[in-house]
VODREN-261264 format. One record per residue (C-alpha): residue in one letter; z, x, y. Coordinates in steps of 0.05 Angstrom, whole numbers. Layout:
BEGIN
{"a", {Z, X, Y}} ...
This chain:
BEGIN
{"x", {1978, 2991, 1038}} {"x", {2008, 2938, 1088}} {"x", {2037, 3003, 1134}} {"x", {1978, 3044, 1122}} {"x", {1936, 2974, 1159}} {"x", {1992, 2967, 1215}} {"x", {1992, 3029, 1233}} {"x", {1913, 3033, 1235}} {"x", {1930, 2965, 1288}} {"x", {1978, 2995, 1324}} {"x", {1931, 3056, 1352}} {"x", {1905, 3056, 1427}} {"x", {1962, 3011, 1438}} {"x", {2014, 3023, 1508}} {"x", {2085, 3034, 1483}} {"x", {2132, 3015, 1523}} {"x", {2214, 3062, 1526}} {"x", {2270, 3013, 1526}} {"x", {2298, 3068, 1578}} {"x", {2228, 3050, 1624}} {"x", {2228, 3007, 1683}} {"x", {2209, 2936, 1670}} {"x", {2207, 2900, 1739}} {"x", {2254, 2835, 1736}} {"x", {2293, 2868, 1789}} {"x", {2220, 2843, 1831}} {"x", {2245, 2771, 1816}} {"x", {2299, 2759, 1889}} {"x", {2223, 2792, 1922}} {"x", {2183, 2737, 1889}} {"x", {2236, 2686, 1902}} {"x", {2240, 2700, 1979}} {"x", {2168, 2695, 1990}} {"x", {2158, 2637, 1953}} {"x", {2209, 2608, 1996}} {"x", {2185, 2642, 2064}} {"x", {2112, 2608, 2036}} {"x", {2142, 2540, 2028}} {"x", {2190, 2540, 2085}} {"x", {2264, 2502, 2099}} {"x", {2287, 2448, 2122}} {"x", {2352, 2440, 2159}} {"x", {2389, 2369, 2182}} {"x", {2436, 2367, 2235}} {"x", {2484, 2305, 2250}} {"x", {2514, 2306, 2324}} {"x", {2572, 2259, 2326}} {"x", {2602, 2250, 2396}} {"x", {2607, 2201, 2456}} {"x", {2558, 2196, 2503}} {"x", {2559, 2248, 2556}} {"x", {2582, 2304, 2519}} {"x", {2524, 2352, 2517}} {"x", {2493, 2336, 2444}} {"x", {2421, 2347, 2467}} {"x", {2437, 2399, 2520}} {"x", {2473, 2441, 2459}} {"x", {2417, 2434, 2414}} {"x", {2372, 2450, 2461}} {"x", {2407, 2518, 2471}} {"x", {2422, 2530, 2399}} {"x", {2344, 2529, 2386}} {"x", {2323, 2556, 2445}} {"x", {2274, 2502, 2458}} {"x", {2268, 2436, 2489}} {"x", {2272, 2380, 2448}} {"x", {2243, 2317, 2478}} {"x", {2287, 2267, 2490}} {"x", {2316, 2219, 2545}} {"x", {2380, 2210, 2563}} {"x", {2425, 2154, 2532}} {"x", {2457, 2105, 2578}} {"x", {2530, 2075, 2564}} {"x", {2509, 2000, 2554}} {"x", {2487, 2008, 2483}} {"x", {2506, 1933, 2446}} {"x", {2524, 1987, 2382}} {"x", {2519, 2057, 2345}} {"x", {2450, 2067, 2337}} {"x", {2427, 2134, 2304}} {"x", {2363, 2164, 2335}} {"x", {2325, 2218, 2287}} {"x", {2272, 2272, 2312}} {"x", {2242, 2326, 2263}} {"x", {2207, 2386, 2301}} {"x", {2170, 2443, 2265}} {"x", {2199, 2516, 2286}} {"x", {2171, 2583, 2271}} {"x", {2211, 2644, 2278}} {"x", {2177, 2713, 2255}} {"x", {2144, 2681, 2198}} {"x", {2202, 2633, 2173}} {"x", {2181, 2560, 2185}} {"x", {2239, 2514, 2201}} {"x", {2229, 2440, 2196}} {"x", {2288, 2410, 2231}} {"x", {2309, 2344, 2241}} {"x", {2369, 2327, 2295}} {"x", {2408, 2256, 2295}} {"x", {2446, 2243, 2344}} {"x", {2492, 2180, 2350}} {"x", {2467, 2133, 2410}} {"x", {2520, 2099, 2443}} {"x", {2580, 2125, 2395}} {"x", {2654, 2106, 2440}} {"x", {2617, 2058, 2490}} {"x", {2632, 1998, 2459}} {"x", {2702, 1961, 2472}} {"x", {2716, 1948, 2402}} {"x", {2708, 2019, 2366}} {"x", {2739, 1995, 2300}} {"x", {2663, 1993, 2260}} {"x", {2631, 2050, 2303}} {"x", {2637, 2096, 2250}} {"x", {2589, 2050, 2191}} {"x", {2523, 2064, 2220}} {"x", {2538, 2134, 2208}} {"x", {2558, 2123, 2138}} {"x", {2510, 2078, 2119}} {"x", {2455, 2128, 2155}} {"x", {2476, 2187, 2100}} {"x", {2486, 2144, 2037}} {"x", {2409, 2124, 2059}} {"x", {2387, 2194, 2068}} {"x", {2418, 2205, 1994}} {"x", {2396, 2139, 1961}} {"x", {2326, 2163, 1975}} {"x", {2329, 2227, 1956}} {"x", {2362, 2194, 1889}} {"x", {2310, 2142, 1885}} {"x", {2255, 2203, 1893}} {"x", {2291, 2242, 1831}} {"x", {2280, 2176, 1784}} {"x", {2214, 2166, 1788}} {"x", {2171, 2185, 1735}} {"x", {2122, 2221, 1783}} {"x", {2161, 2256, 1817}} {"x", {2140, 2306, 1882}} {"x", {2205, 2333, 1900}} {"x", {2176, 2404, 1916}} {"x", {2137, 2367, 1968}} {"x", {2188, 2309, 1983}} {"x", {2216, 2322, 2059}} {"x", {2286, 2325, 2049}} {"x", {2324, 2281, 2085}} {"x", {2400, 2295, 2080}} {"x", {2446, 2312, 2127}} {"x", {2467, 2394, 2121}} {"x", {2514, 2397, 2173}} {"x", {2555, 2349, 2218}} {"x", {2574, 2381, 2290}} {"x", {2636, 2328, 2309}} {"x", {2633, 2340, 2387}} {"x", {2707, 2321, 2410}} {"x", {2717, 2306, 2485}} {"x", {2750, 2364, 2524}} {"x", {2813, 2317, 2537}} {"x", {2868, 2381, 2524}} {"x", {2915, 2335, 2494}} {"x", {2897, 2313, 2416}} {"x", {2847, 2274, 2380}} {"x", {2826, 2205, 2395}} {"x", {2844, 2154, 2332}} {"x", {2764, 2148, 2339}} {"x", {2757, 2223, 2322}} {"x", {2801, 2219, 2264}} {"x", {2773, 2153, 2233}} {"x", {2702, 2172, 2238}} {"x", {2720, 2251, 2205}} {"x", {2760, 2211, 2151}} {"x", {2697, 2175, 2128}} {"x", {2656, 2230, 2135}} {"x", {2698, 2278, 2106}} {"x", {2675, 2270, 2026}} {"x", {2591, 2261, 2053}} {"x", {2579, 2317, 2096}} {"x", {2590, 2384, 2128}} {"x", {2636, 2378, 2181}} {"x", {2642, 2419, 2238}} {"x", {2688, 2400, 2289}} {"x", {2668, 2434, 2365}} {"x", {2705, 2424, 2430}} {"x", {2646, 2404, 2478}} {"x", {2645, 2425, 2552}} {"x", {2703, 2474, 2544}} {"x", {2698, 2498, 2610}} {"x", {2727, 2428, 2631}} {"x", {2800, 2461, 2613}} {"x", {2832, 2531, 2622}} {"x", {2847, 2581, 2572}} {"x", {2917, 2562, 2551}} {"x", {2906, 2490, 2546}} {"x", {2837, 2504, 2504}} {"x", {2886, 2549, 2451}} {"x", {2942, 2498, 2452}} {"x", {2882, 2436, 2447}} {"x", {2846, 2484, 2389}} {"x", {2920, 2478, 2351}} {"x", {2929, 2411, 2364}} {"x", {2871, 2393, 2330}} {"x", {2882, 2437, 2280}} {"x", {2944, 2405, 2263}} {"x", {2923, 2332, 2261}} {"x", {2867, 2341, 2224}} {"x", {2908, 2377, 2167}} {"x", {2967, 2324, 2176}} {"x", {2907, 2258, 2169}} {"x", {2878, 2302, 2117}} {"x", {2817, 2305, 2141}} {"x", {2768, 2357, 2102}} {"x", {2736, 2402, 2148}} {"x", {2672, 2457, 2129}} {"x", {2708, 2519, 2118}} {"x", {2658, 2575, 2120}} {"x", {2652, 2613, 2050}} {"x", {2692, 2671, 2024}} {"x", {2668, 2680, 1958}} {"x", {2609, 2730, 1976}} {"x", {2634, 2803, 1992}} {"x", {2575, 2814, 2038}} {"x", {2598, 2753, 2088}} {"x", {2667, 2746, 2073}} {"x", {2705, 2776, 2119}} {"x", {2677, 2748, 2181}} {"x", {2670, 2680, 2147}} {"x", {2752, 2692, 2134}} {"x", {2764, 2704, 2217}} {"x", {2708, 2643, 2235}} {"x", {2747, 2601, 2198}} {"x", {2805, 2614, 2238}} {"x", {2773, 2598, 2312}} {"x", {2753, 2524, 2286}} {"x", {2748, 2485, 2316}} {"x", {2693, 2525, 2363}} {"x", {2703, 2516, 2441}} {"x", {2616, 2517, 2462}} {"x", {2587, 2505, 2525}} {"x", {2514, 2487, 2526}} {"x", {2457, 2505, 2580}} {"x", {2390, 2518, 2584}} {"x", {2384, 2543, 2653}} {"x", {2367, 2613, 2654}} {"x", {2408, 2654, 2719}} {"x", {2405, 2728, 2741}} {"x", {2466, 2762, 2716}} {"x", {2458, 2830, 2739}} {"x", {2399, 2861, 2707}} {"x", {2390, 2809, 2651}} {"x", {2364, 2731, 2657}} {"x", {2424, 2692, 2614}} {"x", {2445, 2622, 2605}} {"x", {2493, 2597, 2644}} {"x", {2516, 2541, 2679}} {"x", {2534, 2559, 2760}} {"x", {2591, 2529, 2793}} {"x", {2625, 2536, 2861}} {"x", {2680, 2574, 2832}} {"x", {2637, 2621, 2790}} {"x", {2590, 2627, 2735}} {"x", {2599, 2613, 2665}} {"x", {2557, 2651, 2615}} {"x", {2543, 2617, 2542}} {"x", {2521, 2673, 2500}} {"x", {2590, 2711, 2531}} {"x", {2647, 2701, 2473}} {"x", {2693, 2724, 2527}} {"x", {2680, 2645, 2565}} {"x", {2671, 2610, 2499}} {"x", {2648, 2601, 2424}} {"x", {2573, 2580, 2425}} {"x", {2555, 2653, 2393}} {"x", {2600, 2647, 2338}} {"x", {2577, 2577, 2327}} {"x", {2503, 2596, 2329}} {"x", {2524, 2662, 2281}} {"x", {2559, 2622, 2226}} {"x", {2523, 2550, 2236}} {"x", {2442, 2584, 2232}} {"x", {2445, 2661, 2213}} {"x", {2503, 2665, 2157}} {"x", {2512, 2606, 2130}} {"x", {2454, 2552, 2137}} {"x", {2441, 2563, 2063}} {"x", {2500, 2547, 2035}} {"x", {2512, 2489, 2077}} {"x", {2443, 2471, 2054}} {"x", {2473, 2481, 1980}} {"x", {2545, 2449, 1996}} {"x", {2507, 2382, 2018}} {"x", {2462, 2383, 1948}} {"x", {2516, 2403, 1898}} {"x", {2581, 2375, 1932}} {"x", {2561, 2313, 1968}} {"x", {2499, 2292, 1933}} {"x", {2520, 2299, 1874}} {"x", {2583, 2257, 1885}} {"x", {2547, 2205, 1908}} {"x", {2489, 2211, 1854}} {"x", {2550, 2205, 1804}} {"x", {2585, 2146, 1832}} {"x", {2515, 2116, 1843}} {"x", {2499, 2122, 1766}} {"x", {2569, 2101, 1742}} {"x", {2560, 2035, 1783}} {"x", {2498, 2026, 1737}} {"x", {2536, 2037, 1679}} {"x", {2512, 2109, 1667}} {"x", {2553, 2160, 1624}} {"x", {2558, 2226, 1594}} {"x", {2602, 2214, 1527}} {"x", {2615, 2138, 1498}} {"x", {2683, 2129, 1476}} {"x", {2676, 2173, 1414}} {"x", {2657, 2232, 1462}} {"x", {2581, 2229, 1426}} {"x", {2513, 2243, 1480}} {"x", {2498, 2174, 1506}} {"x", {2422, 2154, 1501}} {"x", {2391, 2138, 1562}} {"x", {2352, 2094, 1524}} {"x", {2403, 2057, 1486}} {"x", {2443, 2055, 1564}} {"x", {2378, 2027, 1598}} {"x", {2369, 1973, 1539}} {"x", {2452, 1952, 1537}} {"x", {2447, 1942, 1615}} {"x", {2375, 1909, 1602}} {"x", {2417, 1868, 1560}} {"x", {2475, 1858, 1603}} {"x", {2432, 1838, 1666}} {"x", {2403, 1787, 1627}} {"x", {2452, 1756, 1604}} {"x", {2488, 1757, 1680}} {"x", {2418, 1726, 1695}} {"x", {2416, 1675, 1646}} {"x", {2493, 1654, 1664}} {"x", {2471, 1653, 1730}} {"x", {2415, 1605, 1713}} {"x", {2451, 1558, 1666}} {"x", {2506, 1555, 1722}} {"x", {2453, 1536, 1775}} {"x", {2423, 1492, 1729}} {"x", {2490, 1457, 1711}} {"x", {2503, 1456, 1799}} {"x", {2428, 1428, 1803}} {"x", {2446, 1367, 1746}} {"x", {2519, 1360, 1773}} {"x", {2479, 1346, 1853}} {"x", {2430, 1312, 1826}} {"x", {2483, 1264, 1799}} {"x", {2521, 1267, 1865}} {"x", {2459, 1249, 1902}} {"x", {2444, 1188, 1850}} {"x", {2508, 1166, 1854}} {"x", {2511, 1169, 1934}} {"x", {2438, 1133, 1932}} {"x", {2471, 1073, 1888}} {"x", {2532, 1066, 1939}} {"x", {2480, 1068, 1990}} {"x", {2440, 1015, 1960}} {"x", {2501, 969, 1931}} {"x", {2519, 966, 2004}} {"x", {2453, 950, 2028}} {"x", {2452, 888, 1983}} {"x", {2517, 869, 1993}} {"x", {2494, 878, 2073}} {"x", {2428, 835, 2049}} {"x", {2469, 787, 2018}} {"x", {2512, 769, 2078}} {"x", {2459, 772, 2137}} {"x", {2416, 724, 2084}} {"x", {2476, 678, 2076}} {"x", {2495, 686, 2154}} {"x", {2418, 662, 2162}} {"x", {2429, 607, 2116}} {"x", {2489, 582, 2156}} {"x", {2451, 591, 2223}} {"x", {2385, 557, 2193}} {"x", {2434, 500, 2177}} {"x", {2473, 485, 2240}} {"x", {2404, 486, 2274}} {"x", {2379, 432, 2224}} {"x", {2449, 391, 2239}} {"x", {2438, 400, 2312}} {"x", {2360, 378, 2302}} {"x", {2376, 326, 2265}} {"x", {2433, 298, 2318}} {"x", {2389, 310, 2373}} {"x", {2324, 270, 2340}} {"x", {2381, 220, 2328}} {"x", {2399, 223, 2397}} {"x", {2327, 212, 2421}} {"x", {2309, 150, 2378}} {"x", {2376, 115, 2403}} {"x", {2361, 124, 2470}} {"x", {2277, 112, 2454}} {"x", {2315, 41, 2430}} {"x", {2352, 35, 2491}} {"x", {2295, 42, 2527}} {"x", {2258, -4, 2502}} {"x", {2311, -54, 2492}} {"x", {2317, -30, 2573}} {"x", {2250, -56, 2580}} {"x", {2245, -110, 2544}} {"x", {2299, -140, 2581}} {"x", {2271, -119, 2653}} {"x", {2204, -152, 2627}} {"x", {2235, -217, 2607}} {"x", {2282, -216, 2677}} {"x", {2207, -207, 2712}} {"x", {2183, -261, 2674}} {"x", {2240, -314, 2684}} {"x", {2235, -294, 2767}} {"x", {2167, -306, 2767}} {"x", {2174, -374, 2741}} {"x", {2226, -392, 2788}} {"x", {2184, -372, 2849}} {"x", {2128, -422, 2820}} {"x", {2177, -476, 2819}} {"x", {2201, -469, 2886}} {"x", {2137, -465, 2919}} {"x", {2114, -530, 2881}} {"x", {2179, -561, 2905}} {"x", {2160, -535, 2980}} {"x", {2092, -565, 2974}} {"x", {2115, -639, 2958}} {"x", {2171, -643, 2997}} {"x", {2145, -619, 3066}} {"x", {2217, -624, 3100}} {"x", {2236, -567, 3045}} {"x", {2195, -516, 3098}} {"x", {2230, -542, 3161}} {"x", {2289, -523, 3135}} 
């Protein structure tokens, strides 16, 4: 009964061979025009001194002008300058940023010239990290950031590497795509350029510095990715002036002695640099910088937080039950913190009162002696009063004794006078006298 009523079902239905066509082999198709639809993005890091042809090479690379003025040698520090500018080629939209490193080697002391640059990618990849935490997050929309690819541009010297060089590659090394180029390599000759290409070779492999080696794991690019590999580090020239070399409009750069032509491999590398940097392998540095560098950074990052895989009895750790024990742990940090301020704030506060009391035991004690000082003045100028009023009545009693006696000598004279002239007057021959 149940067959006979699935079998009814089953009529007018499609039926489909297992030996048929079935159409995921449509699915690289679907993914390449969602991506062509979406379009890339691409990051490029120029690291050089001033002077050696950063935006003059990226202007050829591109084949466009980028705007942008010229950097003098009087920058105070490293300063990183970013510009993004929207490309179209065919129908592939590029959105490419370019940093370049603004006054990198101009600076007398060029021991910290490299931690701008650091500190520039670990904030490129902090927010990228920050972006992946949220709860809402937009990351198919999120403008990425990150550096893909670092083009090192080392001065045409012929000799070796500056200690500069090497520092700055050595930190770079383990966050980015390096890509060491010899700029202006028409300042040198042919022999010197191979013997400077093996120097460098050498010195980065005896400082072990870690240098982008171009992939070899793909049949399809690896054998020219194998013989790249070996002309690194790539001797470019950059121009965009356009000159008539026979029949054909080229860049080149014109001297007295000649012309050198960029796109010729025969005068230097800027084609295989453009071949392996943009049209073989811009993905995969693209998918080095996520899954190599990013990813170390993401895990350091989250094991400073106290993130895990495994616990010590190799079970899943909860992301929950990690979030609550660092919850936990901050809190407690926070609330030593606290009591410990707290116990500074009492222990000052006592410091203070006790500084206050010495200040006002000697202000007392400084009361106390001006207040007996006044005491003793107030007193000698009573003693002296006193002697002085003493002084006055003795000599108020001289005075009048003075008087009294000058009085009485008046008196007596007087007298005397009145006698005589009575005497005069009864005894005329008194007068003739």
């Amino acid at each position: 009964m149940a067959a006979a009523e699935v079998a009814r079902q089953g009529e007018g239905c499609r039926t489909v061979p297992l030996s048929g066509h079935v159409g995921f082999d449509s699915l690289p198709d679907q993914l390449v025009n969602k991506s062509v639809n979406h379009g890339f993005c691409f990051n490029i890091l120029c690291v050089g001194e001033t002077g050696l042809g950063k935006s003059t090479l990226m202007d050829t690379l591109f084949n466009t002008k980028f705007e942008g003025d010229p950097a003098s040698h009087s920058q105070p520090g490293v300063q990183l300058k970013s510009s993004t500018y929207d490309l179209q080629e065919s129908n592939v939209n590029l959105k490419l940023t370019i940093v370049s490193t603004v006054g990198f080697g101009d600076q007398i002391n060029k021991e910290d010239s490299y931690k701008p640059i650091v500190e520039f990618i670990d904030a490129q990849f902090e927010a990228y990290l920050q972006e992946e935490l949220k709860i809402k997050r937009v990351l198919h929309n999120y403008h990425d950031t990150r550096i893909h690819a670092c083009l090192y541009f080392i001065a045409p010297t012929g000799h070796s590497l500056k200690s500069l060089d090497l520092v700055t590659m050595k930190k770079l090394d383990s966050k980015v795509n390096i890509i060491p180029i010899i700029a202006k390599s028409d300042a040198i000759s042919k022999s010197e350029l191979t013997k400077f290409k093996i120097k460098i070779t050498s010195e980065l492999v005896s400082n072990g510095v870690q240098i982008y080696q171009f992939p070899t794991d793909d049949e399809s690019v690896a054998e020219i990715n194998g013989t790249m590999n070996a002309h690194l580090p790539f001797a470019v020239i950059g121009s965009t002036e356009e000159l008539k070399i026979g029949n054909k409009m080229m860049k080149a750069r014109q001297y007295p002695w000649g012309t050198v032509q960029v796109e010729n491999e025969a005068h230097c590398d800027f084609v295989k640099l453009r071949e392996m940097l943009i049209r073989v392998n811009m993905e995969d540095l693209r998918e080095q910088t996520h899954t190599r560098h990013y990813e170390l950074y993401r895990r350091c990052k989250l094991e400073e937080m106290g993130f895990k895989d495994t616990d010590p009895d190799s079970k899943p750790f909860s992301l929950q039950e990690t979030y609550e024990a660092k919850r936990n742990e901050f809190l407690g940090e926070l609330q030593k913190k606290e009591e410990a301020m707290r116990q500074m704030f009492v222990q000052r506060v006592k410091e203070k009162e006790a500084e206050l009391k010495e200040a006002e035991k000697e202000l007392h004690e400084k009361f106390d002696r001006l207040k007996k000082l006044h005491q003793d003045e107030k007193k000698k100028l009573e003693d002296k009063k006193k002697s002085l009023d003493d002084e006055v009545n003795a000599f108020k009693q001289r005075k009048t004794a003075a008087e009294l006696l000058q009085s009485q000598a008046q008196q007596a004279g007087g007298s005397q006078t009145l006698k005589r002239d009575k005497e005069r007057k009864n005894n005329p021959w008194l007068c003739t006298e």
